[in-house]
N, C-alpha and C positions, 0 to 999 in steps of 0.2 A: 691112941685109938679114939675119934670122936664120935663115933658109932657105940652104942650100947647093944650087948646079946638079949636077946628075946624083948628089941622095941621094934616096933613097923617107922620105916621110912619110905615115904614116897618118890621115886624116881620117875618123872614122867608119869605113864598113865601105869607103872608098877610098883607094887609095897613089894619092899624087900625086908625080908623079918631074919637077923640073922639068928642060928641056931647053934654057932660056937663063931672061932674066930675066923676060919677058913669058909664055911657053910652056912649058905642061906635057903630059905623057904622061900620064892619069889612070886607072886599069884598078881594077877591080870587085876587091875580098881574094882572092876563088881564080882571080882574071888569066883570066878569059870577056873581057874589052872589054877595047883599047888605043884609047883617043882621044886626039885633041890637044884640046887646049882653053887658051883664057886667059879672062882677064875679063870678056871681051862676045864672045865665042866658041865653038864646041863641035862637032864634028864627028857627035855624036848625034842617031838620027832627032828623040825629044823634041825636042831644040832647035830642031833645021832647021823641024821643022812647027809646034810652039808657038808660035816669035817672028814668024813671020806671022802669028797670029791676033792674039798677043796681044803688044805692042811693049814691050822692055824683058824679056822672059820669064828666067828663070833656070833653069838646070837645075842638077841636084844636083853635076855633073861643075862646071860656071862657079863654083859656090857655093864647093866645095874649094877651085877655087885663088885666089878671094878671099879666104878664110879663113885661108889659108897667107902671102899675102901681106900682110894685117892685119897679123898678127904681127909682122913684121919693123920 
C-alpha cells in the first residue's frame, strides 16, 4: 500500500484522506463536500441517482479513490 490512513492526497482538484483501507473521506480543494466513498461507493447525489440509471456509473469522488489505490 503506498498510500498511508489518515494522510490527505491530492487527486486533481480532490483531497482524498483515507479513513481505513477500503474508505475514504473525499472533499472538493477549498473543503465545500465531505463524503465517504470507496470503490463502488459514494455518498454524492451524482452517484446515488446515476447508478440507477446507469449500472456500473462512476463518479469523480469513486474515481479518486481508485486511482489512489492503483498506486499502491
Amino acid at each position: 500500500m503506498s498510500f498511508k490512513i489518515h494522510e490527505p492526497y491530492f487527486v486533481d482538484d480532490l483531497v482524498v484522506y483515507f479513513i481505513n483501507e477500503k474508505e475514504a473521506l473525499v472533499t472538493d480543494y477549498d473543503c465545500r463536500w465531505e463524503l465517504r466513498a470507496s470503490e463502488d461507493r459514494c455518498e454524492c447525489c451524482t452517484f446515488r441517482f446515476r447508478s440507477r440509471v446507469k449500472p456500473g456509473f462512476v463518479c469523480r469522488h469513486i474515481d479518486a479513490v481508485r486511482r489512489m489505490k492503483q498506486q499502491s
